[in-house]
N, C-alpha and C positions, 0 to 999 in steps of 0.2 A: 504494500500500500504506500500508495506518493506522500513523502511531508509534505504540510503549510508550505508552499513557496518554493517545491520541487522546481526546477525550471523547465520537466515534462510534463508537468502540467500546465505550463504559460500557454494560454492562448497563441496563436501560430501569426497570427496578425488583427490587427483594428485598422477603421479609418477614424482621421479626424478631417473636417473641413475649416477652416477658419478664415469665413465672411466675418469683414467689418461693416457693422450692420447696431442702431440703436439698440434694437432688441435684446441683443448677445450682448451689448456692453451693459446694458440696466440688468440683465440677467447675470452677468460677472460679480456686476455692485452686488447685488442682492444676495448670491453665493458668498461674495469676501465677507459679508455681515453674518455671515450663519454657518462659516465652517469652524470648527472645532480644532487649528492645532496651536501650540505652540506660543507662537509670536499672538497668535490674537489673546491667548489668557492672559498674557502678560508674566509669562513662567519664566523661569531661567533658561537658561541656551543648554543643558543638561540635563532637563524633564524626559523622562525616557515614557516608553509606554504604558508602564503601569500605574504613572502618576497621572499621564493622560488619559485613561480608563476612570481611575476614583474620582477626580474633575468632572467627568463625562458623568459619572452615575450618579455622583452625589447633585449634579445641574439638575438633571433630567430625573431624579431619583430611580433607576433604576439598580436594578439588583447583579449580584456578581454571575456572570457569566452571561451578560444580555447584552453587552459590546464587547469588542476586539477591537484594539487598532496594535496596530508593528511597526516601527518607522523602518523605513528602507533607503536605501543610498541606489541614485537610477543615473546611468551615462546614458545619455541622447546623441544616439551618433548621426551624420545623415541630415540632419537638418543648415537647410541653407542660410550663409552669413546672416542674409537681408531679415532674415528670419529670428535673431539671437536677441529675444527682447523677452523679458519677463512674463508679459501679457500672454505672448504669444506660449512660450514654452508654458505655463499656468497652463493654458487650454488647453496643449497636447496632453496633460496627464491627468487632466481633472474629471473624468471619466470615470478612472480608479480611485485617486490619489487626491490627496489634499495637501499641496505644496508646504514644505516647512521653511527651506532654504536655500539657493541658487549658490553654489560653491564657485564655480566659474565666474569671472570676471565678463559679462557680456559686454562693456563697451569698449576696451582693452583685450581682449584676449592675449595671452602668450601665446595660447595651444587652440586651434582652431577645431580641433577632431571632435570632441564631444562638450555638453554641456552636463555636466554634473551637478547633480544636486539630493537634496534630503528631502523626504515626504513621506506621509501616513497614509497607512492604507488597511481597510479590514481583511482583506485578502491576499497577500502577496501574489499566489497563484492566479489571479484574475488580471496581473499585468500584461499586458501583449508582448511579444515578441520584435513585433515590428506594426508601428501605425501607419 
């Protein structure tokens, strides 16, 4: 049986599209107001995931084992320069993931191959392989 986050069980590929478009950016706002990681509690740069779980359950009052979240470290390879904007990478993983942190320099890069960064997710295995 696969563990959480086997990488045969990652889905084999996703699409994303990213129109700029009113809609999708009022629907961004209104996501950045209601996801749950991190930088929005106002936690330390070291909150791992099981302070993010008690946070979550004790908000919502739920009970122990009624959330999951894992934080995960994602290399984005394949995506064009013109493309290396916050917004833009937010979008590609917000599907799964709930962005915690951009490790890469996007306006500077030294190393142009991927963009790295940190994110939560209740499923690792439900990352794709390729968007």
């Amino acid at each position: 049986m696969a563990l959480l986050g086997d990488p045969a069980t990652w889905p084999d590929e996703d699409e994303c599209f990213i129109p700029s478009s009113y809609a999708i950016n009022a629907s961004l706002r209104e996501w950045e107001n209601t996801a749950a990681v991190t930088w929005a509690m106002s936690a330390p740069a070291l909150t791992g995931p099981k302070e993010v779980e008690a946070a979550l359950r004790e908000e919502f009052r739920l009970r122990e084992g009624e959330v999951t979240v894992t934080r995960v470290k994602l290399c984005l390879d394949g995506i064009p320069n013109h493309a290396w904007d916050a917004d833009i990478v937010e979008r590609i993983i917000s599907r799964r993931c709930a962005l915690e942190t951009i490790d890469t320099n996007l306006l500077n890069p030294k190393e142009t191959k991927t963009v790295d960064l940190w994110a939560w997710t209740a499923n690792p295995s439900s990352i794709p392989k390729k968007i």
